[in-house]
C-alpha positions in Angstrom: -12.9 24.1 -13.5 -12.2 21.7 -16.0 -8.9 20.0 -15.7 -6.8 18.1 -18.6 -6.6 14.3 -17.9 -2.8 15.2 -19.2 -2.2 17.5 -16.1 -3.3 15.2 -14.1 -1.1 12.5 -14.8 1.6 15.0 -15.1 0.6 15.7 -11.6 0.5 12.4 -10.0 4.1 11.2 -11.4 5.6 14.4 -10.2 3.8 14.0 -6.3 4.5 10.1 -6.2 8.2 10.7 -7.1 8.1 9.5 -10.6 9.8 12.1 -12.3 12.6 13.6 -9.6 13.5 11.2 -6.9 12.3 11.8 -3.1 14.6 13.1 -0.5 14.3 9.8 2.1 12.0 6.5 2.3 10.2 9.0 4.8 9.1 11.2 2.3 8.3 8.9 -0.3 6.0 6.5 1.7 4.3 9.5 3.2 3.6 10.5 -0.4 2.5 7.6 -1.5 -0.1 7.7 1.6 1.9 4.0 2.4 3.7 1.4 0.5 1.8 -1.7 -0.4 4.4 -4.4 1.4 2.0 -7.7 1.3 4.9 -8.7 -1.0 7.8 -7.0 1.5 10.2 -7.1 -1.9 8.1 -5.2 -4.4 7.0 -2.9 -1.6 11.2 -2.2 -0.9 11.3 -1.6 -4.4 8.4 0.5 -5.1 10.8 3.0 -2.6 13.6 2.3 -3.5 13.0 3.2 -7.1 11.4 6.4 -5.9 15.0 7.5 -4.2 17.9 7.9 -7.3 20.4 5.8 -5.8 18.9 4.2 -2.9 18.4 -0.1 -2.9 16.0 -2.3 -1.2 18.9 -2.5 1.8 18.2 1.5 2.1 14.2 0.7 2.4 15.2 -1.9 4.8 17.4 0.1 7.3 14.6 2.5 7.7 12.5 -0.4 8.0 14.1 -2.4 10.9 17.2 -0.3 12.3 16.5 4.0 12.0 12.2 2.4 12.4 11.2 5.2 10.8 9.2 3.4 9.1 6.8 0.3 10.6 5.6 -2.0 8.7 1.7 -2.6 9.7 -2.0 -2.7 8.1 -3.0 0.0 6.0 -5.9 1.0 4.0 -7.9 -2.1 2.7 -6.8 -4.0 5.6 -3.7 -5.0 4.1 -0.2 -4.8 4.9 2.0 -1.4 4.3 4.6 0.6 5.2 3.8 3.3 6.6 6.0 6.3 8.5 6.0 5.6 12.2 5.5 9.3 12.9 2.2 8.9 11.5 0.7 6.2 13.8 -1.7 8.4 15.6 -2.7 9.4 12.6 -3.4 6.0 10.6 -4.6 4.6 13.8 -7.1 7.2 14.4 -8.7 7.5 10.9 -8.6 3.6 10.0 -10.6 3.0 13.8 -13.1 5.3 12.6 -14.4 3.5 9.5 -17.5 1.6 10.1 -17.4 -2.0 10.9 -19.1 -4.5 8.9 -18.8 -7.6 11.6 -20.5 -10.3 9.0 -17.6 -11.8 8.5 -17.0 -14.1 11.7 -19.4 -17.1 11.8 -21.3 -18.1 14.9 -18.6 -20.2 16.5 -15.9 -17.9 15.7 -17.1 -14.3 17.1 -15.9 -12.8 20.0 -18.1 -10.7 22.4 -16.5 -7.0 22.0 -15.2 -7.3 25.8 -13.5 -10.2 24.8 -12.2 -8.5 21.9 -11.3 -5.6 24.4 -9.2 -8.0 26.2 -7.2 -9.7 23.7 -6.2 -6.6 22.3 -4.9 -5.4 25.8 -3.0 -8.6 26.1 -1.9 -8.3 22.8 -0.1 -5.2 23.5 1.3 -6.2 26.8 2.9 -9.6 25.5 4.4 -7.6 22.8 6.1 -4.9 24.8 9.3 -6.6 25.3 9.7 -8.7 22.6 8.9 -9.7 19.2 6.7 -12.9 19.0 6.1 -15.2 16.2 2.2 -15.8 15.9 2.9 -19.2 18.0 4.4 -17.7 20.7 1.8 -14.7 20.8 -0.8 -18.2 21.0 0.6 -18.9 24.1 0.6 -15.8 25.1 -2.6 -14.6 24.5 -4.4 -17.8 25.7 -2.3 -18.6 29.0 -3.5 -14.5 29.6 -7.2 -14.6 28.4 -8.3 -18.2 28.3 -8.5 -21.4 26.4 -11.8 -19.7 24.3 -9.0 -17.3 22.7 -7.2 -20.8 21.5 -10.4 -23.0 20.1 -9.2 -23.5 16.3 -12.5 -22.0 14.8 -10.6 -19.7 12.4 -10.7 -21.4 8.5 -7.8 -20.4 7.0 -5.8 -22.0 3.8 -7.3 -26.2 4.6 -6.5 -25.7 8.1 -8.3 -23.6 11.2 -6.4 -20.7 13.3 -7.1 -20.2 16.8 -10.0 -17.7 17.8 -7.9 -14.8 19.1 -6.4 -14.1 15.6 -9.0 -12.5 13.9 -8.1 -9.8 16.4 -4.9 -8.9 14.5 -5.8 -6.2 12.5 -7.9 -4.3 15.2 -4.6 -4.8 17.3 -2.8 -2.9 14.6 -5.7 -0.7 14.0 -5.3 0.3 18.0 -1.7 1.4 17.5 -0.2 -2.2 20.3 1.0 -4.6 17.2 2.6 -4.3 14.1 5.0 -6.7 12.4 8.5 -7.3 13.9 12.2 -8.4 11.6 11.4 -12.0 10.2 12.8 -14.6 12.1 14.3 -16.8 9.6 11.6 -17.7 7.7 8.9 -16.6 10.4 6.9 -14.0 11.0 7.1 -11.7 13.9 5.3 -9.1 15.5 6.4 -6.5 18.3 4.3 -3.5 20.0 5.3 -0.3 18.3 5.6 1.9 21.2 8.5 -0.1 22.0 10.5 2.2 19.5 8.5 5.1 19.4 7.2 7.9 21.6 3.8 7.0 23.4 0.8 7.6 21.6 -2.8 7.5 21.0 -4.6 7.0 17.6 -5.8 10.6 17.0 -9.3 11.7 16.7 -11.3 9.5 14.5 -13.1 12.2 12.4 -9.9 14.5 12.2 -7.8 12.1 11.2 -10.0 10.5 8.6 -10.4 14.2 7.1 -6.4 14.8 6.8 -6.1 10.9 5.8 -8.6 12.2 2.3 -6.6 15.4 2.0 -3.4 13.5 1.9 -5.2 11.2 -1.0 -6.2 13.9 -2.9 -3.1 15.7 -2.9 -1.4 12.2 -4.1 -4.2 11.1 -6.2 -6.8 13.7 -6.9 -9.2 14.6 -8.5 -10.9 11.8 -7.3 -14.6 10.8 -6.3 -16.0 9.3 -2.7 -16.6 6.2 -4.8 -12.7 5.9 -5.7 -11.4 6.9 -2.2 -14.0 4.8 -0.9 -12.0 1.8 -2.6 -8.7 2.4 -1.8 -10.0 2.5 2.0 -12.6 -0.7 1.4 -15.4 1.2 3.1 -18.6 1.8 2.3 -18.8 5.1 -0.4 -21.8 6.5 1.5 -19.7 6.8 4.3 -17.1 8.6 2.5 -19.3 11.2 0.9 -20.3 12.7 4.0 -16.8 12.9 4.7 -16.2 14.7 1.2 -18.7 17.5 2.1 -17.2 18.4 5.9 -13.0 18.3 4.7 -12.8 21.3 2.7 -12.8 19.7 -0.9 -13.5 22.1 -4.5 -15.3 20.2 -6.8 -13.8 20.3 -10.6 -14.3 18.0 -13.7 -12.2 15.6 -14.8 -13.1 14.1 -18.3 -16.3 15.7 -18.1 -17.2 14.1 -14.5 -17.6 15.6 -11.7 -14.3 15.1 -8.9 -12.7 16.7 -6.1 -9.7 18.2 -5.0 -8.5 20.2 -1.6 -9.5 23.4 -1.5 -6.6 25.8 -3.4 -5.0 22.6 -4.8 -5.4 23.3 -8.4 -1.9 24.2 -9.7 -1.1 21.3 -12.4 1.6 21.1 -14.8 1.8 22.7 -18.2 3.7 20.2 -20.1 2.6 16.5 -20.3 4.7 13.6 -18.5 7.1 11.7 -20.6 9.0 8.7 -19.9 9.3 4.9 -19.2 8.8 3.3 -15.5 8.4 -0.1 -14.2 6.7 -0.4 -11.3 7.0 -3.4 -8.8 3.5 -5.7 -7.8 0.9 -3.6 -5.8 2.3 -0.6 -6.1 0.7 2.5 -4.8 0.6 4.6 -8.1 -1.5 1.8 -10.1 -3.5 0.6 -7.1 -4.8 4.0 -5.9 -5.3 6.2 -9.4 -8.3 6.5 -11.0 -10.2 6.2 -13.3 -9.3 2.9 -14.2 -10.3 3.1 -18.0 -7.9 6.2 -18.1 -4.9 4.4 -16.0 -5.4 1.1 -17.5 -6.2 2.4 -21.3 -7.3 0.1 -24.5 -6.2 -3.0 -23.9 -4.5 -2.5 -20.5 -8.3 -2.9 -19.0 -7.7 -6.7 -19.0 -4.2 -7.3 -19.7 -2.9 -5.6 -16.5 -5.7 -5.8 -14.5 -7.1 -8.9 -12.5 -10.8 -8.8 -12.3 -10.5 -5.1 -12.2 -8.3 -5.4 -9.6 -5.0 -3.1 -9.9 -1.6 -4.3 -8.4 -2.0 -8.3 -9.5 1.0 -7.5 -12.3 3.6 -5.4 -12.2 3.6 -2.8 -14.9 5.1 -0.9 -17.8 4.5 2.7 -17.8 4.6 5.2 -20.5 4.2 8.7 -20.5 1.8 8.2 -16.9 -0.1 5.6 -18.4 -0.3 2.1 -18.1 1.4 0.0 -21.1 2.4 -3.3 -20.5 2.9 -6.0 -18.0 6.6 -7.7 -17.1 8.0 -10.2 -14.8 11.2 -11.0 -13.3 13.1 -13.9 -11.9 16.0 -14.0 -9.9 18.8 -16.3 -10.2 21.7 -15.5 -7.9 22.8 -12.4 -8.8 21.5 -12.3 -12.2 18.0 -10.6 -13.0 15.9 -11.7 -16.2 13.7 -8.8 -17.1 10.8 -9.7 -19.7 8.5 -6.8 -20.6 5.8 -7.7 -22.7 4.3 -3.7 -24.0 0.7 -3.7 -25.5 2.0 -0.8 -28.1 5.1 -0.3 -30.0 8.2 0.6 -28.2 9.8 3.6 -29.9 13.5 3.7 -29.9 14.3 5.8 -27.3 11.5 4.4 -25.3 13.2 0.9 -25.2 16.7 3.0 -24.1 14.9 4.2 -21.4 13.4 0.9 -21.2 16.4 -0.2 -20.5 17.9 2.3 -18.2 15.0 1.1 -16.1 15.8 -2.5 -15.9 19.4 -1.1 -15.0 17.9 0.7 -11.9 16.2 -2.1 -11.4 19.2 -4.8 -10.8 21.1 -1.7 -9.1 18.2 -2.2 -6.3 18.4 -5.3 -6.0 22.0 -5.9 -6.1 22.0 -8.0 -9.5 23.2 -8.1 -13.3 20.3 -7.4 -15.7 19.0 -9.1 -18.9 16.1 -7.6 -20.9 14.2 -9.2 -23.4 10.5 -8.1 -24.9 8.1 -10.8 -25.0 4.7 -12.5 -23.9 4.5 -12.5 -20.3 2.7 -16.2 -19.2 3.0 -16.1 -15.5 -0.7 -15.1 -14.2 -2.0 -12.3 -12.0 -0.6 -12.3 -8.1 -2.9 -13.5 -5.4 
């Protein structure tokens, strides 16, 4: 089966909520297979403009008061939002990917019953109340040992204590996740404090319903591209590809893969204007990149290859241009800067989107077209 590169875009923007908004930030993130929340504002807003009327305040009450959502590590190690119904199954398929362990230096690494330990700790100190990462220092050290405090950790011109390397795999083990900032610090709390118990699920299950959820979001796709949106090793993946129940079709004359049945795609091409927000989950996890990011959007919207570093300009499904924003009180400054020419009912919807835009984040707009200078985010 060979399937039009148009159908599939068609396909994507309809199952990531790009052409009908979703029902609840539930539905959306679940879609999306997580929101990308490194940035916490652009990952409100990739929601947000997913849900008609809803604002970054809607992303947030799910966030910290309904906590249906949780706000934790996700694929690629980093930071998402992800539905707190679906722990057991995030924790169970992200535990099963393969360990590299090359990062940690000599004097750094842990034994893996020290590593046992902190995480236990970890989970205990956290169960009655959120802890900024000082407070979980004390914790963890007055509970472990002074070894879990020896600054041996290099990180930004300074050294973090040994224990927090352990973070992630804390996460990964379903006992941390991040807590409501206080003030301008971090926190972190133990998710079963607002959910029902739970265990990550089985490893292997939940990694094949974790590719099935991709596909249905992203597909057709490859081991080799699924294998980068998780950061795992593509050899791995590909046995995973032939046990999950996949069909096999082409995509622009290459071989890709789909769930089994999946294959219903839109007649009509997608048409249309979005801006979407840094890192988010439509332009970090689509492939192929040379068909996302066409002509000139290979290096103007990318950063080293790497999606998410600008916030983009779609058109019709496709990537088009790069814009920035800056916030001054309650006024928004929009600059686009598109790598084509903006038809005239393009740039009204162009603007329709900067509209939404200040509407989520409670502002007055200004639009203006023009070079964008600020460089790629870290």
């Amino acid at each position: 089966m060979d399937i039009p590169w148009s159908a599939v875009v068609a396909r994507r923007m309809q199952r990531h909520y790009l052409q009908e908004p979703g029902a609840d930030p539930v539905d959306v993130v679940r879609a999306l297979c997580g929101a990308h929340a490194q940035v916490l504002s652009a990952g409100e807003v990739s929601v947000a403009t997913r849900l008609g009327k809803a604002t970054r305040r809607t992303v947030q009450q799910a966030l910290w008061e309904e906590r249906s959502l949780v706000k934790t590590f996700g694929p690629r190690g980093t930071v998402h939002l992800l539905p707190t119904e679906d722990l057991p199954l995030w924790t169970g398929a992200l535990s099963a990917l393969p360990r590299s362990g090359g990062a940690a230096t000599p004097e750094m690494r842990m034994t893996p019953d020290q590593i046992a330990e902190v995480i236990e700790v970890i989970g205990g100190a956290l169960s009655a109340d959120d802890l900024t990462v000082d407070e979980l220092t004390d914790e963890v050290v007055a509970r472990t040992g002074p070894w879990a405090g020896d600054l041996v950790m290099p990180a930004f011109q300074e050294f973090w204590p040994r224990w927090r390397q352990v973070i992630p795999a804390a996460a990964t083990a379903g006992v941390l996740c991040y807590g409501p900032n206080r003030g301008r610090k971090t926190t972190y709390t133990n998710p079963h404090r607002f959910t029902p118990p739970f265990r990550p699920e089985n490893g292997e299950e939940a990694l094949s319903e974790l590719l099935r959820r991709y596909l249905h979001a992203y597909g057709p796709a490859t081991p080799q591209q699924f294998a980068k949106w998780l950061s795992t090793t593509p050899g791995f993946i590909a046995k995973l590809f032939e046990t999950s129940g996949l069909e096999e079709v082409e995509l622009d004359g290459e071989p890709a893969w789909l769930v089994e049945g999946d294959t219903d795609f839109p007649d009509e091409p997608v048409k249309g204007v979005r801006l979407l927000p840094y890192f988010d989950a439509y332009a970090v996890g689509s492939h192929p990149r040379d068909l996302v990011f066409p002509g000139e959007a290979s290096t103007r919207a990318l950063a080293g290859g790497q999606a998410g570093n600008y916030p983009v300009l779609l058109v019709d499904g496709l990537v088009a241009g790069v814009w920035h924003q800056r916030l001054s009180g309650r006024k928004l400054h929009v600059t686009v800067e598109p790598l084509r020419t903006v038809k005239p009912a393009q740039l009204r919807a162009l603007d329709n989107e900067v509209e939404r835009l200040a509407e989520i984040v409670d502002a007055r707009a200004t639009l203006t077209l023009g070079l964008i200078t600020v460089g790629p985010h870290a």
